[in-house]
N, C-alpha and C positions, 0 to 999 in steps of 0.2 A: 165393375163395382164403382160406386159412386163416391168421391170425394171430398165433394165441395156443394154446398146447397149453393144455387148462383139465379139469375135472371140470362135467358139466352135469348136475345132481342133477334139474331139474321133470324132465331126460329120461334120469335113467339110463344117462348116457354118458358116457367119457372120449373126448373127442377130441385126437388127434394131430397135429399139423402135418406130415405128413412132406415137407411142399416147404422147411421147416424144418430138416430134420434132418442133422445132417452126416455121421453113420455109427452105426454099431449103436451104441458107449455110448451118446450122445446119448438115440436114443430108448430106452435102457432105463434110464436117468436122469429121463425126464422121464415113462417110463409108471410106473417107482416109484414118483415123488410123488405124481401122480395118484391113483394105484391106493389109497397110504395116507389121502388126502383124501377117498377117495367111504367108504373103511373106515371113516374115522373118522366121519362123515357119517350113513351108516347105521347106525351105532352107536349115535350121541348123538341120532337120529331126526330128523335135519335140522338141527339146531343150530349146524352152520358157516353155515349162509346166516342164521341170525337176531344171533348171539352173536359177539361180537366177542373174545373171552375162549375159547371153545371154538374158534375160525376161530385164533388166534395156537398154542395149543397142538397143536394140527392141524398148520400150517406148519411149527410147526419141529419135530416127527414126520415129517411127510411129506418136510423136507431134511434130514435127517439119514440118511431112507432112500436118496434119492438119491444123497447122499455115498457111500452103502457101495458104489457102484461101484469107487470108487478102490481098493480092497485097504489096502495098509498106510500111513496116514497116521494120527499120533501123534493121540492124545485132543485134546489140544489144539487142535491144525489142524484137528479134525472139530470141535469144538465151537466155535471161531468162527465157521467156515466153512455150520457151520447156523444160528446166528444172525441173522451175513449175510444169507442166504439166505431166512429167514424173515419178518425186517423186509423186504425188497423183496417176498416175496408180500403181508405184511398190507398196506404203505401200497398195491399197485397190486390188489390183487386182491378183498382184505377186505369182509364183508357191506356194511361201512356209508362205503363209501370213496365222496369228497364229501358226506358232512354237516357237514365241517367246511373252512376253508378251509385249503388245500392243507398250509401249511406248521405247521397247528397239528396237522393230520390226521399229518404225518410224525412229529412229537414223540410223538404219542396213541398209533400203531402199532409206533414202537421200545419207548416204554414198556408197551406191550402183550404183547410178546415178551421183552422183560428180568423184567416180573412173572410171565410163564409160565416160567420156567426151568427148573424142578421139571418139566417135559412133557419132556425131553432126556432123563431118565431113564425114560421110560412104552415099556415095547417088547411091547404087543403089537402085532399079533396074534401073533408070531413072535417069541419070546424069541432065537433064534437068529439071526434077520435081520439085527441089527446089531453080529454081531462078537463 
């Protein structure tokens, strides 16, 4: 059974939950992110699974893309709303998550995504993707 929708880079694959998924946005929310994680992935030639630093400015490209489901929601509400979104990928998701204990690892991965911020602005592949 599937747990987790994820990017699996040793195997070149995005898997989906779809025992997960509650109707079409859902999964086209959660293939968007994906899809911008294995891009950026292959891009930076594997450097999400090593880099803690390239893995946060990832995140919050990859929710940011997810957000552009919604249609019209103000600058603002999209750019919390991928912040959000991104500290929860880095602290659960991130190359190097437990090397540190839990609660210092939380503090590490929001300040990880507050110093990548400048990445909210980065829109490839698709200049046009995000609006």
């Amino acid at each position: 059974m599937c747990i987790r929708d994820s990017y699996k880079p040793e195997e070149g694959k995005i898997v989906l939950c779809l025992n997960l998924m509650k109707n079409v946005l859902h999964l086209k929310e959660n293939l968007d992110r994906e899809l911008m994680m294995s891009y950026d992935d292959l891009l930076n030639d594997g450097a999400l699974r090593r880099d803690d630093k390239e893995y946060a400015c990832s995140a919050i490209r990859a929710c940011r893309a997810e957000l552009n489901n919604y249609g019209e929601m103000n600058e603002e509400n999209v750019r919390k709303a991928t912040f959000s979104c991104a500290k929860y990928m880095v602290r659960n998701r991130g190359p190097n998550v437990g090397r540190l204990p839990y609660d210092s690892w939380v503090r590490y991965a929001n300040r990880l995504v507050d110093e990548n911020s400048f990445c909210f602005a980065k829109r490839e592949p698709y200049p046009g993707f995000y609006g």
